[in-house]
N, C-alpha and C positions, 0 to 999 in steps of 0.2 A: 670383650672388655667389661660388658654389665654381668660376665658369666650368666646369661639367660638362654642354652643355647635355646629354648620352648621358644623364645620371640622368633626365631627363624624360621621355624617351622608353621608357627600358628598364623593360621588364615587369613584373621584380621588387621596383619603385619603386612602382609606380601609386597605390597607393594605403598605409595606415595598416596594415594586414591583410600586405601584403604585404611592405612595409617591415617589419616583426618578423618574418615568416616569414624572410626574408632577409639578416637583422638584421648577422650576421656577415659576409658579404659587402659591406654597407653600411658599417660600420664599419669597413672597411678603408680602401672606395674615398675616403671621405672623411677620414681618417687621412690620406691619401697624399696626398690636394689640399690639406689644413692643412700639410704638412711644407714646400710648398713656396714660403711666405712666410714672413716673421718674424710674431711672435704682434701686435706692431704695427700691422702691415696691416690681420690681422683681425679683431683689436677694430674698429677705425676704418669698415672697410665693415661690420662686423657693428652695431654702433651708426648709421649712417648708413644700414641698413635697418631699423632699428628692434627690434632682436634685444637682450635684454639680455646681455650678456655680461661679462666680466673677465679679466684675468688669471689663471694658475696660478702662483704663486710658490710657489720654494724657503720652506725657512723662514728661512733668511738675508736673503731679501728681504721677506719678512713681516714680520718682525724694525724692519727700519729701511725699510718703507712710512710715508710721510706720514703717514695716516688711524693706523695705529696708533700713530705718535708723538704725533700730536695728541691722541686720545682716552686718552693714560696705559696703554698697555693691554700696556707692558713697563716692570716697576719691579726695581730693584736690593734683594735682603733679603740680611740676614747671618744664616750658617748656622752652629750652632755646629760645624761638623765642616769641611765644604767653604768656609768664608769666605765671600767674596761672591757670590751667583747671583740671574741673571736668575730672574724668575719672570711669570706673567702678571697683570694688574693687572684688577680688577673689570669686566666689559664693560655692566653697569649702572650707569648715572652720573644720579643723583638731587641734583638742585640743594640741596635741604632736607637730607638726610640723605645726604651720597656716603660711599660707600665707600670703602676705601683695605686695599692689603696691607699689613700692617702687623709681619708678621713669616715668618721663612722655616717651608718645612715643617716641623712635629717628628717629633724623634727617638723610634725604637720606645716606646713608651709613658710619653715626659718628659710627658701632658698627664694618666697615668692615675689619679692619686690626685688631682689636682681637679676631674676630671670625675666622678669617685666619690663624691667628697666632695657636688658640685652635687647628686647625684643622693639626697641623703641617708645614705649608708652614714658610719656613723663609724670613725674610723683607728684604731680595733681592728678592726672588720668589713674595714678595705683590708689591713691589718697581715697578717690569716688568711688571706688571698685570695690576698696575695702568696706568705705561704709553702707553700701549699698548691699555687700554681703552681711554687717552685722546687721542690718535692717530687716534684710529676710530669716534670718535665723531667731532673732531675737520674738520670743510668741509676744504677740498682740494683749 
């Protein structure tokens, strides 16, 4: 497949043991027989020896890959600061119950008094928390 018949023969190949002693050296030699086809080719012989393999995409091509368009797994959120950004879309897709992004990341601490709140604390208890943090923050 790499047309090297030399790796079969040569020493430092032989076997599993030797192949990792040599590791760096191998990693070369086969680096430099990959450079010399398009990655095309060697999918196509590598799957037609039964090797799994794929692609290395950019993330541009990641991006606008079929499978990832198919599967939603790039959705559009509105940010309140940056406007519109891509974001990644749930890679669990459940028929009964799917997921969905449904809003962009938040901002430093826009989620912290109703996650306080969930948590039981009352907005006197957030109220002292907060000011107790601008107190530490604030230099002397």
């Amino acid at each position: 497949m790499l047309e090297a018949p030399e790796l079969l023969t040569d020493a430092r190949f032989r076997d599993n043991a030797s192949r990792m002693a040599n590791l760096s050296a191998l990693v070369e030699l086969v680096a430099m027989r990959f450079k010399c086809k398009p990655s095309s080719e060697w999918l196509a012989a590598l799957t037609a020896a039964g090797v799994p393999a794929g692609p290395v995409l950019t993330i541009a091509e990641m991006l606008e890959h079929p499978q990832v368009l198919a599967r939603d797994m790039v959705v559009e959120t509105l940010h309140p600061k940056a406007g519109k950004v891509l974001a990644l879309g749930c890679p669990i897709k459940l028929s009964a119950t799917p997921a969905r992004v449904s809003r962009a990341s938040p901002l430093f601490g826009q989620h912290t008094r109703e996650v306080l709140l969930e948590l039981g604390l009352t907005s006197g208890e957030i109220d002292q928390l907060i000011e107790t943090w601008a107190a530490i923050q604030s230099p002397l």
